[in-house]
C-alpha positions in Angstrom: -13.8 21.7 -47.7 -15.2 18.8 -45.3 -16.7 20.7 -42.1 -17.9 19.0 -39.1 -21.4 17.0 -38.3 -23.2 15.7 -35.5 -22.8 13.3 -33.9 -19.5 14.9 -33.1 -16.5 13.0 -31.9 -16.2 15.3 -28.7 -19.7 14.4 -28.3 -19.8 10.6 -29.3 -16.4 9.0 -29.6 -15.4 5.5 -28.9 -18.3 2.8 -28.5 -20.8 6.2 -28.5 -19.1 7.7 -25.5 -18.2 11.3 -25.4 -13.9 11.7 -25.8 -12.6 11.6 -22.2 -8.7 12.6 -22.2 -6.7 11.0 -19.6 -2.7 11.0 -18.7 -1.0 8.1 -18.2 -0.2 9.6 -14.5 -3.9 9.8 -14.1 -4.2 5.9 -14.5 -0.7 5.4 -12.7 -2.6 6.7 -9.6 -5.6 4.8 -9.6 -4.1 1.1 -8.3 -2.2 3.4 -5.3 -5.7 4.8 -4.7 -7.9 1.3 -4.9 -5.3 -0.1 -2.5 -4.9 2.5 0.4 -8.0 4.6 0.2 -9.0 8.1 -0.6 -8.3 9.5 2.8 -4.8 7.7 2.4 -4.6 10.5 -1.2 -6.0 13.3 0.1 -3.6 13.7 3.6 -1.6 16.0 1.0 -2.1 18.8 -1.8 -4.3 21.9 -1.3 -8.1 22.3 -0.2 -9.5 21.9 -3.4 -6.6 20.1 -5.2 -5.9 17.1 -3.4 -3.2 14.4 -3.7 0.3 15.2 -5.8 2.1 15.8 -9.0 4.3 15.0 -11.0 6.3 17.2 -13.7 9.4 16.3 -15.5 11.3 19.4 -14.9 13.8 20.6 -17.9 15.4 23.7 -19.1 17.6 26.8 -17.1 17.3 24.9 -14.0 20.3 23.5 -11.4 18.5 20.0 -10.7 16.2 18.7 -13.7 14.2 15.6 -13.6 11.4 13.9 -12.3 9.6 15.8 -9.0 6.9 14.7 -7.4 5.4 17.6 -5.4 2.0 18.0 -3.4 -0.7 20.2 -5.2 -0.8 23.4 -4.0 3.6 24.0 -3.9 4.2 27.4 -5.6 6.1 27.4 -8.8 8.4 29.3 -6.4 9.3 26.3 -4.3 9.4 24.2 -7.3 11.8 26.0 -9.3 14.3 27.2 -6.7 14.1 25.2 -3.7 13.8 21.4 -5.9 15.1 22.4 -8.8 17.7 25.1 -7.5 16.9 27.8 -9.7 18.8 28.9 -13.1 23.3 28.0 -13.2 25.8 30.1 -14.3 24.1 33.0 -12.4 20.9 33.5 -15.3 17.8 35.2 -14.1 14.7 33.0 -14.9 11.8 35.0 -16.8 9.5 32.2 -17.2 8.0 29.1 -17.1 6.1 26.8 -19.3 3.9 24.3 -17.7 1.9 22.0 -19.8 4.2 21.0 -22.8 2.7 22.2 -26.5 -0.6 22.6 -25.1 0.1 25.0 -21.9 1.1 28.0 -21.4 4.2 30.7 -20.5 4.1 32.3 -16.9 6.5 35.1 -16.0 8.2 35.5 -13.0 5.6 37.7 -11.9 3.5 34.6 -11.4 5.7 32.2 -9.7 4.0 32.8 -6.2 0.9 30.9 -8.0 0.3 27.1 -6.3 0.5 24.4 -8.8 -3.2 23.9 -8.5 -5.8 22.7 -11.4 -8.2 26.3 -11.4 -5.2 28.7 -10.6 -2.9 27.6 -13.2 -6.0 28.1 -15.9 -7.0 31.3 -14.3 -3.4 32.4 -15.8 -3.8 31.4 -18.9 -2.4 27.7 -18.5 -2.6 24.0 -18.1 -0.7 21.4 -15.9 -0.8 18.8 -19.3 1.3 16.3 -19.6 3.4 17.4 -16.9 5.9 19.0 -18.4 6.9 22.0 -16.6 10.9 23.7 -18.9 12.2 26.7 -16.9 13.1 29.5 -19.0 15.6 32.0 -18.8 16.8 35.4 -20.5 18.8 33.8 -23.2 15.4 32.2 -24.6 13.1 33.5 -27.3 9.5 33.2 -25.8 8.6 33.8 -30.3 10.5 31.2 -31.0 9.5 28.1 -28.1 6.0 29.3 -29.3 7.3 28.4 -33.1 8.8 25.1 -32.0 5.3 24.4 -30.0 3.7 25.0 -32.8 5.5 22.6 -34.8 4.3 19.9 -32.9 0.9 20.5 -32.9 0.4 21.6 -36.0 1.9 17.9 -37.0 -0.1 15.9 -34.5 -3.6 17.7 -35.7 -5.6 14.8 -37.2 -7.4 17.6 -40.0 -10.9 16.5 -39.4 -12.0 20.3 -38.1 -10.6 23.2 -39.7 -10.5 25.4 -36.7 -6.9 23.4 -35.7 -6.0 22.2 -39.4 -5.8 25.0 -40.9 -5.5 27.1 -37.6 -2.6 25.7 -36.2 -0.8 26.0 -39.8 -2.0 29.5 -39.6 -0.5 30.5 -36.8 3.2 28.8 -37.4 2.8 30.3 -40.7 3.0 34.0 -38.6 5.1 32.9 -35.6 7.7 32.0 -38.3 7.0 34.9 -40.0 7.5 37.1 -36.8 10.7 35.0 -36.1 12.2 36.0 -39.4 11.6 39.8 -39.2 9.0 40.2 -42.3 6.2 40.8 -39.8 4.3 43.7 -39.2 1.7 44.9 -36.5 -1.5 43.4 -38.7 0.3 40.1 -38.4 0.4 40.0 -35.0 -3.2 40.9 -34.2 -3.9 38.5 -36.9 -2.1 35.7 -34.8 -4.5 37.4 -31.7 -7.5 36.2 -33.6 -7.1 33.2 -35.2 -5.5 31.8 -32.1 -9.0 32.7 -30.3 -10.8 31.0 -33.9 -8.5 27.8 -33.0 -9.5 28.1 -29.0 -13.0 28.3 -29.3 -14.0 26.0 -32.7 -12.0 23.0 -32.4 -13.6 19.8 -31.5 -11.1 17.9 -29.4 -8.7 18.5 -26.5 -5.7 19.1 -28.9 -7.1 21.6 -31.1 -8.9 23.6 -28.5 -5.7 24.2 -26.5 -3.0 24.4 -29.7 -3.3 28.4 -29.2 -2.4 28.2 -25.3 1.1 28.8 -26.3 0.2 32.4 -28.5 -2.4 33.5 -26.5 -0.8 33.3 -22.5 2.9 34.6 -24.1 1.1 37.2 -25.8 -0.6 37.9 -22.8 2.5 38.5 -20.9 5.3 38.7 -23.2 3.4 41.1 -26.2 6.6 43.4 -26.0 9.1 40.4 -26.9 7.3 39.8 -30.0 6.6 43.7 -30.7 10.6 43.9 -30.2 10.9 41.4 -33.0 8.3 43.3 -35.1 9.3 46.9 -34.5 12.9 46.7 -33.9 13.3 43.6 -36.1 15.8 42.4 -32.8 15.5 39.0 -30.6 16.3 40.2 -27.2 17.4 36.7 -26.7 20.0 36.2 -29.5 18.0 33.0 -31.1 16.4 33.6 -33.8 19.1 33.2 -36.7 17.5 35.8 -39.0 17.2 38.5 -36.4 21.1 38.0 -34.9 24.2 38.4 -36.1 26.4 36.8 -33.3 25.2 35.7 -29.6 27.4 38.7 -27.9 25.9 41.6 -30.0 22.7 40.1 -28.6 23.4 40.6 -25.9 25.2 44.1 -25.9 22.3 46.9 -25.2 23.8 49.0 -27.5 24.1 46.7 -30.6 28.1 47.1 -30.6 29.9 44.8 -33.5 32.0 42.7 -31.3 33.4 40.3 -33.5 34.7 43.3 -35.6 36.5 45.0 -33.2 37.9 41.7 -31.4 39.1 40.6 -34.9 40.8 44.0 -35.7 42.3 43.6 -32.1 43.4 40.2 -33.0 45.8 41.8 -35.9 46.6 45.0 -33.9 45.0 47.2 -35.8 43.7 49.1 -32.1 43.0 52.4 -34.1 40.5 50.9 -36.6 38.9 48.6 -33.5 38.5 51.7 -31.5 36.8 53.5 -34.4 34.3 50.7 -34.9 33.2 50.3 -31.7 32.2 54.0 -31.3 29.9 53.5 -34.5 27.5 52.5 -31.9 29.0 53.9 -28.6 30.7 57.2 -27.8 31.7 55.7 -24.5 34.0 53.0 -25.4 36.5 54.1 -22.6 33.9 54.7 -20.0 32.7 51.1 -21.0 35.7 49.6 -21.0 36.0 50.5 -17.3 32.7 49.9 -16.1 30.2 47.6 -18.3 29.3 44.7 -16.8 29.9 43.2 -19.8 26.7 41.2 -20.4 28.2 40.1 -24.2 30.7 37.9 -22.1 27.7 35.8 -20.6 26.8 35.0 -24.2 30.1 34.2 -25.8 30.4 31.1 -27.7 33.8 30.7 -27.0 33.1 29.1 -23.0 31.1 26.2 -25.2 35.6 25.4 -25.6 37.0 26.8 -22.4 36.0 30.0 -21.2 34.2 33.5 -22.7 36.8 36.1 -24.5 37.4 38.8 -22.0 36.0 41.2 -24.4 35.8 44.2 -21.8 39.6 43.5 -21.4 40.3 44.0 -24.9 38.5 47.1 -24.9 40.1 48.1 -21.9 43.7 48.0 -24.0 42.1 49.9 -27.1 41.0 52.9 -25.2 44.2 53.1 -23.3 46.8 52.9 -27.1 44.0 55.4 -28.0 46.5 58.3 -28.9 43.6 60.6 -30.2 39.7 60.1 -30.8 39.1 60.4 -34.1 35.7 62.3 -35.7 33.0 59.4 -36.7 31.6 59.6 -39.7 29.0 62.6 -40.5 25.9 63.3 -42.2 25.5 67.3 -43.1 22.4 68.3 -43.4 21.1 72.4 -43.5 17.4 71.4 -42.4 18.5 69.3 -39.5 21.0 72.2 -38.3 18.2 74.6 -38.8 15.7 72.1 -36.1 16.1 73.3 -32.5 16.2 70.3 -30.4 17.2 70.0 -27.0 18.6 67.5 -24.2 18.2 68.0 -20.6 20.6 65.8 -18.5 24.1 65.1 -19.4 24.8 61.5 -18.3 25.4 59.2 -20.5 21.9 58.5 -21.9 22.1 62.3 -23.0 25.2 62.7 -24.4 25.0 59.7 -26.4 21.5 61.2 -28.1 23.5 64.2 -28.5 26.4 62.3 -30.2 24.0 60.4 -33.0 21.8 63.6 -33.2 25.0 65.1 -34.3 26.0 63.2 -37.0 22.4 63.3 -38.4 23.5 67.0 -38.9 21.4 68.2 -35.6 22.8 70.8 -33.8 21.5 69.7 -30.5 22.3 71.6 -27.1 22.9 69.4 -23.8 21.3 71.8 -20.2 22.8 70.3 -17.1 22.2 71.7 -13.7 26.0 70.2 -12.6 28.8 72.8 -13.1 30.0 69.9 -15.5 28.9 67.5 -17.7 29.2 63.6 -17.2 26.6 63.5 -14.7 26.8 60.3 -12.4 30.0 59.5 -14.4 32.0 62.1 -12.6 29.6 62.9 -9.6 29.1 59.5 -7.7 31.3 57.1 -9.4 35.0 57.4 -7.7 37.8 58.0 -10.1 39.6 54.4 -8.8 36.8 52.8 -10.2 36.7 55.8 -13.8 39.4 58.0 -14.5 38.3 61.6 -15.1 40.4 62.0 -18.5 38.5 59.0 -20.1 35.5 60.8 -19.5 36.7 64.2 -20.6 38.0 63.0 -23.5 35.1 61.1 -25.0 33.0 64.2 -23.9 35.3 66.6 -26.1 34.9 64.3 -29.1 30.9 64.9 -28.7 30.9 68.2 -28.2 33.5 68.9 -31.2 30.6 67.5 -33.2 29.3 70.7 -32.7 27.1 69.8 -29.5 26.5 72.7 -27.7 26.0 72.1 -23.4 25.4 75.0 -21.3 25.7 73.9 -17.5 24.5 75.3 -14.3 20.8 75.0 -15.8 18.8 73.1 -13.5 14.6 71.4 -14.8 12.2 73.6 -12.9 14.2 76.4 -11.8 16.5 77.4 -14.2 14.1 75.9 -17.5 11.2 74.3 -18.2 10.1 71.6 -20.4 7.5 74.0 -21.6 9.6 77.3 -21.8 12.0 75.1 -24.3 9.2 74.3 -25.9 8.0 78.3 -26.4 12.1 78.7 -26.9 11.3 77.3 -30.5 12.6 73.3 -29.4 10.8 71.4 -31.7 12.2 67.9 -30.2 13.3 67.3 -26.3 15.2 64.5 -24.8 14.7 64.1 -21.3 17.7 62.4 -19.1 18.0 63.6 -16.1 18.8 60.9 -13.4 17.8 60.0 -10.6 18.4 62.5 -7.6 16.5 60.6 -4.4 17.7 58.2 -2.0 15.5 55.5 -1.0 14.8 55.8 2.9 15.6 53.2 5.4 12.2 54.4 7.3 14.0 53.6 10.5 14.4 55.5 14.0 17.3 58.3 13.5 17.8 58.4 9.7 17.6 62.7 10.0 20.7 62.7 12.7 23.8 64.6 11.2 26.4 61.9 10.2 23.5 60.2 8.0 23.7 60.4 4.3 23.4 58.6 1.1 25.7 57.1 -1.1 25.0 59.3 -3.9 25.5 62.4 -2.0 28.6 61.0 0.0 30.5 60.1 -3.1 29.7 63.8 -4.7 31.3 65.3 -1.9 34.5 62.4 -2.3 34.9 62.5 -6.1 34.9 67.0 -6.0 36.1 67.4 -2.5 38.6 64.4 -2.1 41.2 64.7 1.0 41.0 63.1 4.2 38.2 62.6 6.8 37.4 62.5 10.5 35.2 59.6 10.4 37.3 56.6 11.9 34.3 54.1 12.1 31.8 53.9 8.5 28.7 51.6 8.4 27.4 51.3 4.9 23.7 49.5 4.4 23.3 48.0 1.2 24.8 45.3 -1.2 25.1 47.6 -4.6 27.8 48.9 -6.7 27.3 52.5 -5.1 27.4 50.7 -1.3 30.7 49.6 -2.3 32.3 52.6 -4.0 31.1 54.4 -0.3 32.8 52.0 0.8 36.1 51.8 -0.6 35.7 55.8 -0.8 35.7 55.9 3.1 38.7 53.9 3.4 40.7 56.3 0.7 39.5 59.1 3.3 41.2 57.6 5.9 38.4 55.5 7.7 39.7 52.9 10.1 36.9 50.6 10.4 34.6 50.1 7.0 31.6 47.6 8.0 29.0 46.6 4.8 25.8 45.8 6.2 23.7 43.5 3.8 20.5 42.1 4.8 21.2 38.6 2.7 24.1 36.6 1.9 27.4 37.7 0.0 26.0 35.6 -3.1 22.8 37.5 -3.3 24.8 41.1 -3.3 24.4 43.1 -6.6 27.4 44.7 -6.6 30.2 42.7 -9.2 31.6 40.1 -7.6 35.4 42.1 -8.5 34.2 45.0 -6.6 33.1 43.0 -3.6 37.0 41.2 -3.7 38.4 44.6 -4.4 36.6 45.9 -1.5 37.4 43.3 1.1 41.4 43.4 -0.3 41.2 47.2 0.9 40.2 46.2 4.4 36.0 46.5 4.1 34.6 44.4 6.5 31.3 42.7 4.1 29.1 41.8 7.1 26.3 39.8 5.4 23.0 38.8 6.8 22.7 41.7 8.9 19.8 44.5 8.9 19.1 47.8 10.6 16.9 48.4 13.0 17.5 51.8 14.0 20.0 54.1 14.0 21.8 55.3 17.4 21.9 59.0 18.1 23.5 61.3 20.6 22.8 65.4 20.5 21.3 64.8 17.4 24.3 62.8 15.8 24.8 59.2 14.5 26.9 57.1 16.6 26.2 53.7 16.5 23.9 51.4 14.5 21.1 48.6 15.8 21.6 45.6 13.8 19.5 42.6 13.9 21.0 39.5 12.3 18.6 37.7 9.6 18.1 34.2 8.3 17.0 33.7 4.4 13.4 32.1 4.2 11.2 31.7 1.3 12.6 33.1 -2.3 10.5 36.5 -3.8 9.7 36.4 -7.4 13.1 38.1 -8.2 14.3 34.4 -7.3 16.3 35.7 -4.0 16.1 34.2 -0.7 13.5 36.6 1.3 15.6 38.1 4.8 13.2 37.8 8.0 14.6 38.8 11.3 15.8 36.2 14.1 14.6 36.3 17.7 17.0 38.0 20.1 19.8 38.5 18.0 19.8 42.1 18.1 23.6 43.9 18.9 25.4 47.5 18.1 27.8 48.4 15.9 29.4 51.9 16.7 29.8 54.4 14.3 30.9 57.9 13.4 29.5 58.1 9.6 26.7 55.9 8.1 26.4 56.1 4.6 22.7 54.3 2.9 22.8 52.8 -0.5 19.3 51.1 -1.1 18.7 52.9 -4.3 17.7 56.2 -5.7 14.5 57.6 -7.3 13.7 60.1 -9.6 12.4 63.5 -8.5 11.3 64.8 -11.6 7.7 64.6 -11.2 6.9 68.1 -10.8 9.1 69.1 -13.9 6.7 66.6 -15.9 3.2 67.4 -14.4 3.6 71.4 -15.6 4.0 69.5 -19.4 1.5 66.8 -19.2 4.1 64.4 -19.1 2.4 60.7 -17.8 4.9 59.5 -14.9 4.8 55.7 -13.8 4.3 54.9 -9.5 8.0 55.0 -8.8 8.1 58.7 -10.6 9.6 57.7 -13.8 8.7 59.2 -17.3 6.1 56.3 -18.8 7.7 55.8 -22.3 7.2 53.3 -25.3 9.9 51.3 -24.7 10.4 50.7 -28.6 10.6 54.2 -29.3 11.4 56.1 -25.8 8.7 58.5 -26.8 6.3 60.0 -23.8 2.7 60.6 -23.5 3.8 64.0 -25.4 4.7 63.2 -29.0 7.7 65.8 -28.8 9.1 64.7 -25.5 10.9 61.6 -25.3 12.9 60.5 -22.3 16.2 58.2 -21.9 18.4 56.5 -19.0 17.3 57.0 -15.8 14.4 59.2 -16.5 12.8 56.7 -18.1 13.7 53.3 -15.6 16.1 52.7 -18.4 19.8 53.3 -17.2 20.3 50.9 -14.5 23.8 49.7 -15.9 25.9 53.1 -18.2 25.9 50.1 -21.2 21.8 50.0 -20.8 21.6 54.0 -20.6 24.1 54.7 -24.2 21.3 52.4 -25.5 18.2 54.4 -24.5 19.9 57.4 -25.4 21.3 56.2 -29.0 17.3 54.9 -29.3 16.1 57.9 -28.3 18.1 59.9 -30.8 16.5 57.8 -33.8 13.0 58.3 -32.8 13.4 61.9 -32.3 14.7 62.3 -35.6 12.0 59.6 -36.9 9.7 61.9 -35.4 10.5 65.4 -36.8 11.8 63.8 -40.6 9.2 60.7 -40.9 11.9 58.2 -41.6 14.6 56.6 -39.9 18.3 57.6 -40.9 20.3 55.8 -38.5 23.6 55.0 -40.9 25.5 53.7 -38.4 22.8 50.6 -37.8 24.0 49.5 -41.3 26.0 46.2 -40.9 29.5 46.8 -41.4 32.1 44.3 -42.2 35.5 43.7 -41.8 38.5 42.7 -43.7 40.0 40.5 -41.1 41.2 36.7 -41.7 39.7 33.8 -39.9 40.3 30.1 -41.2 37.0 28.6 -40.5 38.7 25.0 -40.8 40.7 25.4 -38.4 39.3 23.8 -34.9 40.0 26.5 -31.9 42.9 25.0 -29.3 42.0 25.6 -26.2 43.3 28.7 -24.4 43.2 30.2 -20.9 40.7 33.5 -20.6 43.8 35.8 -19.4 42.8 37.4 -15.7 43.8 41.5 -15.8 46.7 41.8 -13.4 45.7 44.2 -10.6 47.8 46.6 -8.9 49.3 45.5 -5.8 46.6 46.2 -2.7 48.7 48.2 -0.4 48.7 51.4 -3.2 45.2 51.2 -4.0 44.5 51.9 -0.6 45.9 55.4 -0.8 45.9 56.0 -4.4 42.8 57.5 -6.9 44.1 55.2 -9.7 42.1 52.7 -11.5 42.2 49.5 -9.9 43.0 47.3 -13.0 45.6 46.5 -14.8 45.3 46.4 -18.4 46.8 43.8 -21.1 50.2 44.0 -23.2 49.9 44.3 -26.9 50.1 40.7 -26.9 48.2 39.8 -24.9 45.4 41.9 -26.0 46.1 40.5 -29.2 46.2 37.1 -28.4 42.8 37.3 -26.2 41.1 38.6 -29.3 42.6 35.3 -31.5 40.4 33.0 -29.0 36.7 34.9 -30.9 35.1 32.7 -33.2 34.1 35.0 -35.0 30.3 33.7 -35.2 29.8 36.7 -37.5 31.9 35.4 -40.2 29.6 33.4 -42.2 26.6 35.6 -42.6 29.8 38.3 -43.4 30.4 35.8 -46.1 27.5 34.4 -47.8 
C-alpha cells in the first residue's frame, strides 16, 4: 500500500509552497478591500471576526438564498429573522454549516455568533458557506451518508487516512442506515472518524469526519435509535420505514392498513388493527394531535388524509371491542409485576403485558382509573364511555387495578418490591403546577388548571364566578377555559404573554374557544395578582412586545414601558405547566431523578438507574401528547418483559398485511380533505358533548380512498 513521504504536499505543494486553501469568497473580497481600505471592512462583524459573510441558505427554511450577514449574527437571527424560520409549522432541530466538510449544530446552539473560533469550538466549520436548515422530518444518519458520498468521491487516494477512511466510514453510515448495525459499529465509526481527522494530509481529508464526529456529538441517540430500535425517527431511511405516517405515529400504528380497510368499509377489521398497537383508539381518535397527518404523502396532490377523522368514525360504528390476540403463558402469569399510575402510559403497559400472558396489577391513588383522561380533560373535549370502554377491554385481559392506593403513603416502590414484584412500571403523572412567582398567587380564588378541571369534570354544575382570567396558551388553559363558560362564567379572558400564532394549544381548540365566547387576549403578561381580604379580584397585566427568538424558535416576550392596566376578576385559573412530585417516592428506592424531578430513564428501553424499575408517560418527561405516552408505555412493557425473560416477544411488532385492493396505475384525482362538521355553537355552550362531528359511512369511506397506500409495495415485493 503506497504511504506518504516527505516532502509532504501539506508541507510543500505548488512551486514548493506549503497548500494554502482559499474560497472563492475569500478572493471576491480582496478588490473591495484594496479599493476602500481595511477600516472601510472592519466597521462591521464582531471584535475578533471582522468584516461579513456570506452563506447560501437551503433546506426547512421560509426565505432560502443568498445572505450576506456581519460576522458575529447568531444562527438565531440568521435562521428566523432572514430566513423566517421552518413552513408549514416544522420545528427546526438543526443546522449544518460548512457543506460536506462541517458540522451539525442543534437547536441548543443557535444562540452561537457566526464567528471563525466559536463555530470550531462546536465542532464545526463556516466552509464553503453553505449553511441547510434542518428540521424533524430529516435523518441526521442519513445527510451524514449523503455527506459522505461526496467526499469519499472527491478524495484524491494519495493518504490512506481519507482513502480508505472516508470509504470506511460510508461503508458503516450505510450500514447503520439500513438497520444491520450494532453498537461495535458505531464506536467503530467513533474511531476511525478521529484516524481520518487526525492523519490526513490535506484540508479535505482532515475535515471529511466533521460530519460523524459533531452529529455524533449531539445527535448519538438518533443513530442509537436506528441501531437499537432498528427505527428512523425521521421516516427516511427506506429500509428502516414502512410508510412516512407510521413514522411519524409514536406508537408505530399501521395506517395505511386500517385507512385501506376503511376505504372498503370493513370498520370492524380497521378498528381491530389499529389496537394491535394501541388500546386507545377511541381516546385517540378524539384527542391526538395527529402528527401522521404532517407526514402524509397525500398533500404532495392536494391535501393530507384526515386520518384522525377516519378513526374518529371507526370507534363510533364500534358496536363492541373485541379481545386482541393472546399469548398464554403459565411462567409469565406466575411473575408478579406491577404498575403504579393508571393514565394512559400505564394502562397501555398493562394491556401488552397482558397478552404476553402477564398478569399485571395497575395501583392508582384516583378512586378511578384513566388518570388525566377523566380527571383534567373535560368530557366535551373526551366522552367518559370511550374511556370506560377501552378500559374494560384491558382489564378483561385479566389486568387487575386496585384504586385508592396512593406512592408513598398507601405503597412504596420498595414494599412492592418486598411484596414479591419482580418488575415495576412507574406512571404516575405529573401532580404540580408551575408557579407564576408573582404577588398574590396564595389568595383564595387562585388555582391551577389541573386542579380546576378535577373539580369541573367530578363536580360539574354551575358556578358563582362571573369574571375568569386564565394565564397561559396550552391545551389545559383552554379546556379551563371553555370549562368556565359551561359553569356559567360571563366574562372568560385568556391571557398569553406572546401572539395567538405562538399559542400551543391546537389551533381547533383556540377557534372552538373563541366560538364559545373566550376572549383570547394575546400579548399580555401578569404582573401581580389583585387581592382583597385575602381573595383574588382583579389581575395586573402588563402588555408585551416580541423581541429576539429563544432557541425553541419563538419570539421572546419583554415588557413595554407604561402599559400596565387591570383586568377584574372573580376566579383566576394558571396553566403554565405541571411538574412531577414524585421525588421523594424515588429517593427511598435509589431511583436517579433528572432537575425538573423526572425519573432519568434510557430512552430506548424506559429502564431506570434500578434495573427492575422502569418508568413511562409523564414520569419519565415522556407523555407530553396521550399518542407520545401509549408509546412509552407499550415500550416500557417490552423491556420489562426483555428484562425478566432475556428476549423480546413483542408479536404484535410483526408487520401485518392486508388484503385490501389498490391499483397502483391508477394516478390519484384530486380530492378535497373533507372538514368534520361541528355542532352548531349555541349548544356547545351549555352541553358536555363532544364538540365534533363525525363522518357518514361515506364519507369515511371515501376519505380513506384518497391514501396512497405508500405501504403497498414493500407489502408486495
Amino acid at each position: 500500500m503506497p504511504r506518504p513521504r516527505p516532502p509532504f504536499p501539506a508541507v510543500s505543494g505548488l512551486w514548493g509552497y506549503p497548500t494554502n486553501i482559499q474560497n472563492v469568497e475569500t478572493l471576491g473580497n480582496l478588490p473591495l478591500i484594496l479599493r476602500n481600505g481595511a477600516d472601510w471592512y472592519t466597521q462591521c462583524g464582531s471584535e475578533n471576526n471582522k468584516g461579513t459573510r456570506s452563506f447560501a441558505m437551503a433546506g426547512s427554511v421560509k426565505r432560502p438564498g443568498l445572505v450576506e450577514v456581519p460576522l458575529g449574527t447568531t444562527l438565531l437571527d440568521i435562521i428566523y429573522k432572514v430566513g423566517g424560520g421552518a413552513p408549514m409549522g416544522r420545528t427546526v432541530k438543526a443546522v449544518q454549516t460548512g457543506g460536506p466538510s462541517g458540522g451539525c449544530l442543534p437547536a441548543s446552539k443557535f444562540d452561537l455568533p457566526v464567528e471563525y473560533e466559536a463555530l470550531a469550538q462546536a465542532g464545526s466549520i463556516m466552509g464553503s458557506g453553505g449553511m441547510i436548515v434542518l428540521d424533524e422530518q430529516t435523518c441526521i444518519v442519513d445527510l451524514v451518508r449523503y455527506f459522505l458520498t461526496f467526499t469519499q468521491n472527491e478524495s484524491c487516494g494519495k493518504c490512506p487516512p481519507c482513502r480508505v477512511g472516508t470509504r470506511a466510514m460510508l461503508s458503516l453510515v450505510t450500514k447503520i442506515t439500513e438497520g444491520k448495525a450494532d453498537m461495535n459499529d458505531l464506536a467503530t465509526l467513533e474511531s476511525i472518524a478521529w484516524t481520518v481527522k487526525n492523519g490526513s494530509l490535506c484540508g479535505l481529508g482532515q475535515t471529511a469526519a466533521n460530519p460523524v464526529l459533531c452529529t455524533l456529538q449531539y445527535f448519538r441517540e438518533e443513530y442509537i435509535t436506528h441501531i437499537l430500535e432498528k427505527r428512523c425517527p425521521a421516516g427516511v431511511c427506506a429500509a428502516l420505514m414502512r410508510t412516512p405516517c407510521m413514522s411519524g405515529c409514536p406508537a408505530g400504528v399501521y395506517i395505511p392498513g386500517f385507512v385501506s380497510l376503511s376505504g372498503e368499509k370493513r370498520f370492524d377489521e380497521a378498528a381491530r388493527l389499529h389496537r394491535e398497537r394501541n388500546p386507545f383508539a377511541s381516546v385517540c381518535a378524539f384527542l391526538c394531535d395527529h402528527p401522521c397527518e404532517n407526514r402524509c404523502q397525500r398533500a404532495t396532490v392536494d391535501a393530507p388524509v384526515s386520518i384522525r377523522a377516519v378513526s374518529r368514525y371507526i370507534v363510533e360504528k364500534e358496536s363492541n371491542i373485541p379481545a386482541p390476540e393472546l399469548q398464554k403463558n403459565p411462567k409469565n402469569a406466575a411473575r408478579k409485576v406491577a404498575i403504579i399510575g393508571a393514565g394512559p402510559a400505564g394502562l397501555t403497559a398493562a394491556y401488552f403485558l397482558a397478552r404476553l400472558g402477564y398478569r399485571p396489577v395497575v395501583f392508582d391513588a384516583a378512586a378511578k382509573p384513566g388518570g388525566m383522561l377523566i380527571q383534567a380533560i373535560p368530557e366535551f373535549r373526551l366522552p367518559r364511555e370511550a374511556v370506560e370502554r377501552e378500559i374494560k377491554m384491558i382489564t378483561d385481559l385479566g389486568v387487575k387495578i386496585e384504586t385508592n392506593k396512593r406512592l408513598g403513603s398507601d405503597i412504596t416502590l420498595s414494599s412492592l418490591r418486598a411484596d414479591g414484584y419482580e418488575g415495576i412500571i412507574l406512571s404516575a403523572g405529573s401532580a404540580v403546577s408551575k408557579s407564576l412567582n408573582i404577588p398574590g398567587e396564595d389568595a383564595v380564588g387562585v388555582t391551577d388548571a389541573g386542579t380546576y378541571l378535577v373539580a369541573f369534570n367530578t363536580g360539574g354544575g354551575k358556578s358563582p364566578d362571573r369574571r375568569v382570567v386564565v394565564i397561559g396558551g396550552n391545551n389545559a388553559a383552554l379546556d379551563a377555559a371553555r370549562a368556565a363558560r359551561r359553569s356559567g362564567a360571563e366574562e372568560v379572558t385568556v391571557l398569553y404573554r406572546r401572539t395567538r400564532r405562538e399559542m400551543t394549544a391546537y389551533e381547533e381548540y383556540i377557534d372552538e374557544a373563541e366560538r364559545e365566547g373566550v376572549h383570547i387576549t394575546p400579548l399580555v403578561g401578569p404582573l401581580a395578582l389583585k387581592t382583597a381580604k385575602g381573595r383574588v379580584v382583579g389581575v395586573t397585566c402588563v402588555r408585551m412586545e416580541l423581541g429576539a427568538f429563544d432557541l425553541t424558535g419563538r419570539p421572546s416576550p419583554a415588557p413595554v414601558e407604561n402599559s400596565q392596566f387591570d383586568i377584574e376578576a372573580d376566579r383566576v385559573i394558571v396553566a403554565i405547566g405541571r411538574q412531577p412530585n414524585i421525588a421523594g417516592c424515588c429517593d427511598e428506592a435509589g431511583l436517579e431523578t433528572d432537575a425538573s424531578g423526572f425519573v432519568r430513564v434510557n430512552p430506548h428501553t424506559q429502564q431506570s438507574s434500578v434495573p427492575w424499575i422502569f418508568a413511562c408517560g409523564e414520569a419519565a418527561a415522556g407523555g407530553g401528547e396521550v399518542i407520545e405516552a401509549i408509546a412509552s408505555g407499550e415500550r416500557a412493557a417490552v423491556e420489562l418483559d426483555r428484562f425478566l425473560t432475556g428476549a423480546e416477544h413483542a408479536f404484535w411488532r410483526v408487520q401485518k398485511l392486508v388484503d385490501t385492493v389498490f391499483d397502483m396505475d391508477a394516478e390519484p384525482v384530486p380530492t378535497s380533505r373533507l372538514v368534520v362538521d361541528r355542532a352548531r355553537i349555541e349548544k356547545q355552550k351549555d352541553s358536555f358533548d363532544d364538540s365534533f362531528g363525525v363522518y357518514t359511512e361515506e364519507e369515511a369511506a371515501g376519505q380513506a380512498k384518497r391514501c396512497l397506500r405508500c405501504d403497498y409495495c414493500k407489502e408486495h415485493q
